[in-house]
C-alpha positions as a Python dict, from the first residue, in 0.01 Angstrom:
ca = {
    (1, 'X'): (0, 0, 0),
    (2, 'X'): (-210, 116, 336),
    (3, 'X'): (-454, -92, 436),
    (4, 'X'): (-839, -29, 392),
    (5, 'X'): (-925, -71, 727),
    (6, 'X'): (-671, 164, 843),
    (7, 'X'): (-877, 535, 898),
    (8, 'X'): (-761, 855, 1022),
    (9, 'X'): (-789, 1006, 1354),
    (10, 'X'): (-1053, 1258, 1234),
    (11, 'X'): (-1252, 994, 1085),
    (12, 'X'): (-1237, 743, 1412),
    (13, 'X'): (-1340, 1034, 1631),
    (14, 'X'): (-1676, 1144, 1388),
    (15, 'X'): (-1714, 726, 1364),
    (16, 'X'): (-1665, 752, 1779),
    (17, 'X'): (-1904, 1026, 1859),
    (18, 'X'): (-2162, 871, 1560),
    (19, 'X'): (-2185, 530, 1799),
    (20, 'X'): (-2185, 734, 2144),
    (21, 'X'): (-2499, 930, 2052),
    (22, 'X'): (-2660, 624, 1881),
    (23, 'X'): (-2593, 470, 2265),
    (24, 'X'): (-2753, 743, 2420),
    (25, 'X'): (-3016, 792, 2214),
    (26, 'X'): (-3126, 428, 2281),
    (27, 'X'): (-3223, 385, 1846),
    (28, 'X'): (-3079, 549, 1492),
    (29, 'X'): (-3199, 478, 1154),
    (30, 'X'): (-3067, 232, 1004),
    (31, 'X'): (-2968, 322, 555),
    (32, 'X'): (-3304, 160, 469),
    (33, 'X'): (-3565, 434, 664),
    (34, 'X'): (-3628, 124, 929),
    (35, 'X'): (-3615, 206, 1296),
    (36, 'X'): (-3332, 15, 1496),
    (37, 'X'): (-3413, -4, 1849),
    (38, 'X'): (-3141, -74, 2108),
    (39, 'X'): (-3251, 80, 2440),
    (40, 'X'): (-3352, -279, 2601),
    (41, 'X'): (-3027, -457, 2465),
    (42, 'X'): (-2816, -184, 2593),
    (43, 'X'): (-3005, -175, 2941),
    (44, 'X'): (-2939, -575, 2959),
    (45, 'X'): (-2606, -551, 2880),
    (46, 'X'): (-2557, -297, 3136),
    (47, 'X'): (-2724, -529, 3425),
    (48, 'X'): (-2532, -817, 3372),
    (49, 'X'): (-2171, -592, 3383),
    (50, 'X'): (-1930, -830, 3562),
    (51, 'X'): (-1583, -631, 3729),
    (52, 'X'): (-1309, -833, 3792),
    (53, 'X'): (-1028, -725, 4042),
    (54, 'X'): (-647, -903, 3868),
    (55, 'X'): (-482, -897, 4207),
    (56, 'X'): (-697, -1106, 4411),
    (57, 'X'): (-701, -1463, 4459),
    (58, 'X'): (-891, -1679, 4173),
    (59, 'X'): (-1190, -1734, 4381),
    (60, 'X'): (-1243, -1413, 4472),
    (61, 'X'): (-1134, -1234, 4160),
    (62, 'X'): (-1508, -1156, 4021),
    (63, 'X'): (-1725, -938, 4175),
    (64, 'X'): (-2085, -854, 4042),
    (65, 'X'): (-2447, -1024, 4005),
    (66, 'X'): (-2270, -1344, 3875),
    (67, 'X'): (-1952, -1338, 4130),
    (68, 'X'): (-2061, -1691, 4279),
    (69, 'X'): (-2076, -1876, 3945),
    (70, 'X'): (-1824, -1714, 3779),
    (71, 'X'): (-1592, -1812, 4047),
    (72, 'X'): (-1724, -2145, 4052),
    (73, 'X'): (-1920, -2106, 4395),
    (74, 'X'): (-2246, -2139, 4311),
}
């Protein structure tokens, strides 16, 4: 028996593109008619983006707005 969650390729790439424009739109419409806003959550998201570098010390192995407490500097 295949599982239910299991989808085809076709249907992952329409679900793909679906959640990319919804991104860059910044809102959809959500089943019920009601607006769903998501430009501010996406834009705070965005500003608090950490990068870590995996072949770097510990302490210096985050870099970003948070690098000092994430490497426990701060």
């Amino acid at each position: 028996m295949r599982d239910p969650r299991e989808i085809s390729r076709s249907d992952a790439a329409a679900m793909g593109a679906e959640a990319l424009k919804i991104c860059r739109a910044g809102s959809y419409t959500a089943p019920s008619g009601r607006p769903v806003e998501l430009r501010d959550a996406i834009a705070r998201a965005v500003a608090h983006v950490a990068f870590a570098i995996l072949d770097t010390s510990p302490e210096r192995r985050t870099i970003g707005p948070f690098a000092r407490r994430f490497a426990g500097l701060a």
